[in-house]
PADRENMAR-789894 format. One line per 4 residues: number of its first residue (from 1); for each residue x negated, y negated, z negated of N, C-alpha, C. Coordinates in pm, whole numbers, plus 32768, in hexadecimal, padded with zeros to 4 digits. Example, Ala and Ser with C-alpha at 12.3 -4.5 7.8 and 13.67 -1.06 7.14 Angstrom:
BEGIN
1	7AD9,8239,7CF4,7B32,81C2,7CF4,7AD8,814A,7CF4 ~ 7AFB,80E1,7D3C,7AA9,806A,7D36,7AF6,7FFD,7CED
***
This chain:
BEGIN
1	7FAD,8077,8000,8000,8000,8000,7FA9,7F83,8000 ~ 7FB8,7F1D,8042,7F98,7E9A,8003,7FAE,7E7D,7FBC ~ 7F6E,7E1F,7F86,7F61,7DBB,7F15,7F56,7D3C,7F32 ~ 7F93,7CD6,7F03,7FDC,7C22,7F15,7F83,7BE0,7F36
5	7EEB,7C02,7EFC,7EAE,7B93,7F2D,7E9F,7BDA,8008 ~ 7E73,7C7A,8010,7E8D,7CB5,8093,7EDF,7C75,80F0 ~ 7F69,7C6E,80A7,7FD3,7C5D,8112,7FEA,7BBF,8109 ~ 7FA9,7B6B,80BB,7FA4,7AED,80D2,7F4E,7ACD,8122
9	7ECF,7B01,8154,7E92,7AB7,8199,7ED3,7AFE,8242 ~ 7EEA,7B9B,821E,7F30,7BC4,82B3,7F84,7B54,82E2 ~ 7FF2,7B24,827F,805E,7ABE,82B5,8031,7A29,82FD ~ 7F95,79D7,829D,7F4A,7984,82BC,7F01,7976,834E
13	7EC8,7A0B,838A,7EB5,7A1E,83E7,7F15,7A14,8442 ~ 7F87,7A71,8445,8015,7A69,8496,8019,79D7,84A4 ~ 801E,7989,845D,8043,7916,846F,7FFF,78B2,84D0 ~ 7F4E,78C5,849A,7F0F,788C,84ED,7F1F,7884,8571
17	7F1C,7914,85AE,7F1B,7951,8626,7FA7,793A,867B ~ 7FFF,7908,861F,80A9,78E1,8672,8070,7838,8692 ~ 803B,781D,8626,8014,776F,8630,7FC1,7747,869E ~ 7F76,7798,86C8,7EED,777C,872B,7F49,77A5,87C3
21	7FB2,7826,878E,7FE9,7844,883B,803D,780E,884F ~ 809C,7790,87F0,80E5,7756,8827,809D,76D0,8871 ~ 8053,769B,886C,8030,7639,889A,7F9C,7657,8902 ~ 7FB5,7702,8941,7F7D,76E7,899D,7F3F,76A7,8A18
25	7FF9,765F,8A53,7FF3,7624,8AC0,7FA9,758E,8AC3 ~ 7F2C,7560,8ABA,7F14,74FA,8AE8,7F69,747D,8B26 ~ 7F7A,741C,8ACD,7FE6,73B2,8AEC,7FA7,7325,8B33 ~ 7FD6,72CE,8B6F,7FAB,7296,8BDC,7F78,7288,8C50
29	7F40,722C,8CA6,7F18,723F,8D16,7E90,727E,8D35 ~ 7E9D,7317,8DA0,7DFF,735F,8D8D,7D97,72FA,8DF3 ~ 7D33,7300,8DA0,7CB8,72EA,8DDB,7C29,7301,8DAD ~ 7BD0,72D3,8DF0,7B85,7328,8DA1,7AF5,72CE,8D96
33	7A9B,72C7,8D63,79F6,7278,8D66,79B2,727A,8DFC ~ 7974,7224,8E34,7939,7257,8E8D,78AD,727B,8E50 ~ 7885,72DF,8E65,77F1,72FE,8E34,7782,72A0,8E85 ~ 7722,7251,8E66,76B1,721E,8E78,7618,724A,8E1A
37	75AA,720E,8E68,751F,721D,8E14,7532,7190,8D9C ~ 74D6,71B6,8D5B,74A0,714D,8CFA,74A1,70C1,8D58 ~ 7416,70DD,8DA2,73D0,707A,8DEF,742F,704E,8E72 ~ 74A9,7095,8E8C,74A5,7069,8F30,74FB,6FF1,8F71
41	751E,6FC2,8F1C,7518,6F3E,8F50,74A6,6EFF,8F5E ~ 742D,6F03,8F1C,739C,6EC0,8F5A,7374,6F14,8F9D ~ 733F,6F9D,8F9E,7320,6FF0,8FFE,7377,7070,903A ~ 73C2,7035,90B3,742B,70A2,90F6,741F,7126,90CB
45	7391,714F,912A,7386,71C7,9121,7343,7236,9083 ~ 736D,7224,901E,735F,722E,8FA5,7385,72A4,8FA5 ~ 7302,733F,8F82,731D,73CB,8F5E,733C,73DB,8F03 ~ 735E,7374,8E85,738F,73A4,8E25,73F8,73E9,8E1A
49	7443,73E5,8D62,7497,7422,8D50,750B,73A3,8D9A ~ 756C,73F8,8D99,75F6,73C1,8DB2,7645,73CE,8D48 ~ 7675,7360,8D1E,76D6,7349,8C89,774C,72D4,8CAA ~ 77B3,72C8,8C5A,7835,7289,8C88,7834,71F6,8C6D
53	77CB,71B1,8C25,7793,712B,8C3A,7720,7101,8BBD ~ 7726,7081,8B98,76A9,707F,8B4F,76D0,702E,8AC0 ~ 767E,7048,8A6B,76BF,6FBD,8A04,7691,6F4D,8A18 ~ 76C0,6EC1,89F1,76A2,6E67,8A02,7638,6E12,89B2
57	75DB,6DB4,8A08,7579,6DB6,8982,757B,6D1B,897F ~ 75F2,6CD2,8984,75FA,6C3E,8961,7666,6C73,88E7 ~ 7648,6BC3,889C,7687,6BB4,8826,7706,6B74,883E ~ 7779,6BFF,884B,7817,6BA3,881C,784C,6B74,87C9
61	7856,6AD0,87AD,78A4,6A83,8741,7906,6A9B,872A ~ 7958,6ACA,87AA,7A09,6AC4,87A4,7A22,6B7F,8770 ~ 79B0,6B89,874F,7A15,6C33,873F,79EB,6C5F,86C1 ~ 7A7B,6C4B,863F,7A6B,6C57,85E3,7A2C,6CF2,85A0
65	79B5,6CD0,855D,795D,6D4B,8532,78FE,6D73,8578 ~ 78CC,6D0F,85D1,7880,6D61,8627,77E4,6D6C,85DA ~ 77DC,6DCF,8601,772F,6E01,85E2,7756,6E51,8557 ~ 77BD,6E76,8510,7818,6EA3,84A5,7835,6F0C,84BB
69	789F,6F00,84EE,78FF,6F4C,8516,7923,6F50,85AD ~ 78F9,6F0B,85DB,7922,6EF6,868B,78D1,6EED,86FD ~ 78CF,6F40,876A,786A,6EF8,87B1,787F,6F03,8831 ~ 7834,6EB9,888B,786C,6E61,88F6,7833,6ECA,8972
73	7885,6F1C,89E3,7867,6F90,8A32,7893,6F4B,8ABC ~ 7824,6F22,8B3F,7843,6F26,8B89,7844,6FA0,8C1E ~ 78AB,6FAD,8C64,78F8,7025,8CC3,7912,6FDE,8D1C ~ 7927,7028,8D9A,7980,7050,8DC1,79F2,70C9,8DFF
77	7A92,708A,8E05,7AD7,7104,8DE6,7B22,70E9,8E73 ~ 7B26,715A,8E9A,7B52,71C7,8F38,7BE4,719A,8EE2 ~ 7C33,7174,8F67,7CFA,718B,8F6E,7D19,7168,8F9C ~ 7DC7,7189,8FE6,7DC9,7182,9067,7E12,70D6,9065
81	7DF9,7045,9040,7E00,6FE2,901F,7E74,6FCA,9064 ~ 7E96,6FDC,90F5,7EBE,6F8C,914D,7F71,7001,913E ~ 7F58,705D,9130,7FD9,70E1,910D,8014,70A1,9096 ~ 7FF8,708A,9037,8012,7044,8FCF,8043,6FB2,8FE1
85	8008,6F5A,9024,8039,6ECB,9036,8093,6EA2,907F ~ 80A1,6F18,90E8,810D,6F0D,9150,8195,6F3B,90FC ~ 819E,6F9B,9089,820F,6FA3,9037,823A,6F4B,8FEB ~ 81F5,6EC1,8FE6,820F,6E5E,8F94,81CF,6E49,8EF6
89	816E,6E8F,8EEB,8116,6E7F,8E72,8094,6E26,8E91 ~ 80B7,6DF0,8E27,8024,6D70,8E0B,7FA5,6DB2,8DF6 ~ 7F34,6D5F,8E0B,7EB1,6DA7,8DCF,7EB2,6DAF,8D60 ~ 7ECF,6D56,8CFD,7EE8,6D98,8C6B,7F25,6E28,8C67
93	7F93,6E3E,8C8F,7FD8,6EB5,8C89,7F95,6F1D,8C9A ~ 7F4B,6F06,8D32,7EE3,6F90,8D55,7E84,6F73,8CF8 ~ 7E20,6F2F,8CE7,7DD0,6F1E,8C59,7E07,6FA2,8BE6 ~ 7E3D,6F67,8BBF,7EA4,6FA6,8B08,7EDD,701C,8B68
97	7EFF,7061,8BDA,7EF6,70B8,8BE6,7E9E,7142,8BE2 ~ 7E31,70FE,8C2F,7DB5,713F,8C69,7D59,7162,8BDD ~ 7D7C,70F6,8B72,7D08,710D,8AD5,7D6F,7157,8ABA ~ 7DF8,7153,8AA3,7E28,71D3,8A62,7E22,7243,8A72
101	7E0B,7281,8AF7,7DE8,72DC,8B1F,7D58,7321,8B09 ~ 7CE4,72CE,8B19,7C97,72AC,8AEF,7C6B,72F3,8A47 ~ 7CC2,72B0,8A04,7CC4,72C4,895E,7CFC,7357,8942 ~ 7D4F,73A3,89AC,7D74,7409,89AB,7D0D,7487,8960
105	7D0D,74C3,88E2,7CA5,754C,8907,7CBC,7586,894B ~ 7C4C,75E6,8986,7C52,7674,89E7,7CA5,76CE,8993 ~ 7CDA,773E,89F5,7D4F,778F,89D1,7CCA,77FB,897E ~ 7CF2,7847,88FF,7CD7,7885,8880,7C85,7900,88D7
109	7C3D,791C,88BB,7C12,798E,88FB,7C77,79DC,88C0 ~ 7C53,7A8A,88F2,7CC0,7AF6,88A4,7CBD,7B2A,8813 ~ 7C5D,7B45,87D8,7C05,7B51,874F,7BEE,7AC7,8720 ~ 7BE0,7A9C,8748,7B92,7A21,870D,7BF6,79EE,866C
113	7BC6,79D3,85FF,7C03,79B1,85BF,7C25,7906,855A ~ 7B98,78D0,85BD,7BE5,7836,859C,7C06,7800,85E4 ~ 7C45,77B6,85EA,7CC8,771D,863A,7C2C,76E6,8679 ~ 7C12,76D8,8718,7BF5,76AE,875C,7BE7,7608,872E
117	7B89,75BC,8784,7B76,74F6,874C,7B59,7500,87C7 ~ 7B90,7465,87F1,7B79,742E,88A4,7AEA,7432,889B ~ 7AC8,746F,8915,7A2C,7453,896A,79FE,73E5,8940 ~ 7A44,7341,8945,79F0,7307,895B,7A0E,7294,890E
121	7A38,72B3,887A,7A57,729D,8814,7AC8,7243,8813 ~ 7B10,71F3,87C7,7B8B,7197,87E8,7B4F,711F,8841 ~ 7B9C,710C,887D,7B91,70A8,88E6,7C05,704C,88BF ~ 7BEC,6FB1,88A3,7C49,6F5A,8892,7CBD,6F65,88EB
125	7D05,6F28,88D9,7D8E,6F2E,895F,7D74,6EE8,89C0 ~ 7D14,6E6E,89D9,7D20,6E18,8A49,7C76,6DE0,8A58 ~ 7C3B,6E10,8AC7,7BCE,6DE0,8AA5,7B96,6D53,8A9F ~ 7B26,6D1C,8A80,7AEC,6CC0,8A6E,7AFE,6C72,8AF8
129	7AB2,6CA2,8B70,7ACC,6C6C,8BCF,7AC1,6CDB,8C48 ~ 7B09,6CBC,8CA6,7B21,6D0A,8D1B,7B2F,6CE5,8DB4 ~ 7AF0,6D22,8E06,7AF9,6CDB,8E8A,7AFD,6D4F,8F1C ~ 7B61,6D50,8F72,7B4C,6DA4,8FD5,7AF3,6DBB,9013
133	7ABC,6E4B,9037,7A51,6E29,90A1,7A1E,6EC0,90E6 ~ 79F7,6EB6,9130,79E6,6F25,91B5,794B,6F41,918A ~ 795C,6FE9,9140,78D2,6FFD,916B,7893,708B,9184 ~ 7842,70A2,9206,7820,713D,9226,7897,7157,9256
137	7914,7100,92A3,7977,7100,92F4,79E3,7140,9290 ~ 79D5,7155,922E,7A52,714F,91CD,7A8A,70AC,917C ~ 7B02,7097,919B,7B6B,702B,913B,7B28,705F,90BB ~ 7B0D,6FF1,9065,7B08,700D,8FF4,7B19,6F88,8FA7
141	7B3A,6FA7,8F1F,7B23,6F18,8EB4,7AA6,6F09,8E4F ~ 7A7F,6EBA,8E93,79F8,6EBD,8E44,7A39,6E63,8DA2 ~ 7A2D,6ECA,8D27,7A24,6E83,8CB9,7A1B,6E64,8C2A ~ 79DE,6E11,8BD8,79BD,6E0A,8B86,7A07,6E33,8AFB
145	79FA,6EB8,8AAD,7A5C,6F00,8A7A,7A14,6F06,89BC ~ 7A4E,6EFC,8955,7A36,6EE4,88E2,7A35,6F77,88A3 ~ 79EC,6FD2,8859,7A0A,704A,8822,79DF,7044,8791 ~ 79FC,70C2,8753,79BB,70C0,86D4,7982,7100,86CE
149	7911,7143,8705,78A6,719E,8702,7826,7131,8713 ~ 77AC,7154,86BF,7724,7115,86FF,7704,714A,873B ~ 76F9,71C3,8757,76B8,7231,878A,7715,7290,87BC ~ 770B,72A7,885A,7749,7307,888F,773A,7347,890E
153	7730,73A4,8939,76CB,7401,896D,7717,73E9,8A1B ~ 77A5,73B5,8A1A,77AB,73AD,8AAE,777F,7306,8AAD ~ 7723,72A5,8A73,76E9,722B,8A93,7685,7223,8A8F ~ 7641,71EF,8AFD,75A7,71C2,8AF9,756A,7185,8A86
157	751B,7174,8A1B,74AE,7144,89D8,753F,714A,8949 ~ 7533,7106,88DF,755F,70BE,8862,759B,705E,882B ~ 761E,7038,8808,7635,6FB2,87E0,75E4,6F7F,877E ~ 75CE,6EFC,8782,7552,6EDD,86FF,7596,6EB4,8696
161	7565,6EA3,85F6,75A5,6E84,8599,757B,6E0F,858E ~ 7619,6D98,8594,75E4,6D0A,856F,761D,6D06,84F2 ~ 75E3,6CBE,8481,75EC,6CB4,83FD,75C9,6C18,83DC ~ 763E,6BC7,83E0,7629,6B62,8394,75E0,6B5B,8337
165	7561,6AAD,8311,752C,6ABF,82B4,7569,6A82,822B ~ 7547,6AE8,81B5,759F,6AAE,811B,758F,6A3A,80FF ~ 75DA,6A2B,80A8,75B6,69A0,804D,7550,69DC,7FCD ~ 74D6,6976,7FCF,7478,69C1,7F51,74AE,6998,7ECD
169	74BB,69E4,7E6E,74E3,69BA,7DDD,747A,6944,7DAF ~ 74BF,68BF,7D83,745C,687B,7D2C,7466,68A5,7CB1 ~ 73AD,689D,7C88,7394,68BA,7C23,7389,6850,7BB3 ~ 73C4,68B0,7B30,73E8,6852,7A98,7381,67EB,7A8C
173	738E,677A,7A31,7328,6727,7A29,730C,6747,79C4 ~ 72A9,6778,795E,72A4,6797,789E,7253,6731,7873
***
């Protein structure tokens, strides 16, 4: 027979595993990173690795926590722009579509027993800045996207830690 603490965690599991397969389906508009080198915007032909963009290594004022908690990832993201605009959606819309999807985890492996985390850690809803543009003959949006990871293995190099400096304690007069 089992025993309570047994069949409590059997039920804990059950649960997990209903929680992770209901929200299989990936919600919003699909698209996907275009993979680039580190270098290739300065040098085209770049054998490096290929990764889904890079972090950013200027200092953002406007993005609360940054160098904290936040850091600044520039991409660009493959979608079909013009399928979308012709239905009457704004670029905001495709934006906050495309990161939600985006923010989606991958579907659970079969065994696997923890809850999956997005690839490419949370991604704000609207990025920083964004601009159309054609490249290697794919539509794409080239743009500037906010996450909470410093470190993450589909971005080129590190977000850096900016750390305001303290106020020094004055010392007692005796």
């Amino acid at each position: 027979m089992l025993d309570s603490k047994k069949l409590k965690s059997l039920k804990d599991r059950a649960a997990r595993i209903n929680q992770s397969s209901n929200s299989e389906e990936p919600t919003g508009i699909p698209c996907h990173f275009l993979k680039q080198g580190e270098f290739a915007s300065v040098v085209p032909n770049w054998d490096g690795p290929k990764k889904c963009g890079n972090y950013h290594g200027s200092v953002w004022h406007e993005v609360d926590g940054f160098g904290v908690s936040k850091w600044v990832v520039g991409a660009h993201v493959v979608v079909d722009y013009e399928k979308y605009h012709k239905q009457g959606m704004s670029d905001e819309d495709i934006l906050r579509g495309c990161i939600e999807y985006l923010n989606c985890p991958p579907k659970r492996k079969k065994y696997a027993k923890r809850t999956p985390k997005p690839l490419y850690g949370t991604l704000d809803d609207l990025p920083l800045r964004y601009k159309l543009k054609n490249k290697g003959g794919q539509n794409c949006i080239m743009v500037i996207l906010v996450t909470n990871q410093r470190k993450n293995k589909n971005f080129h190099g590190e977000g850096q830690n900016y750390v305001t400096h303290r106020k020094r304690r004055k010392k007692k007069a005796t």
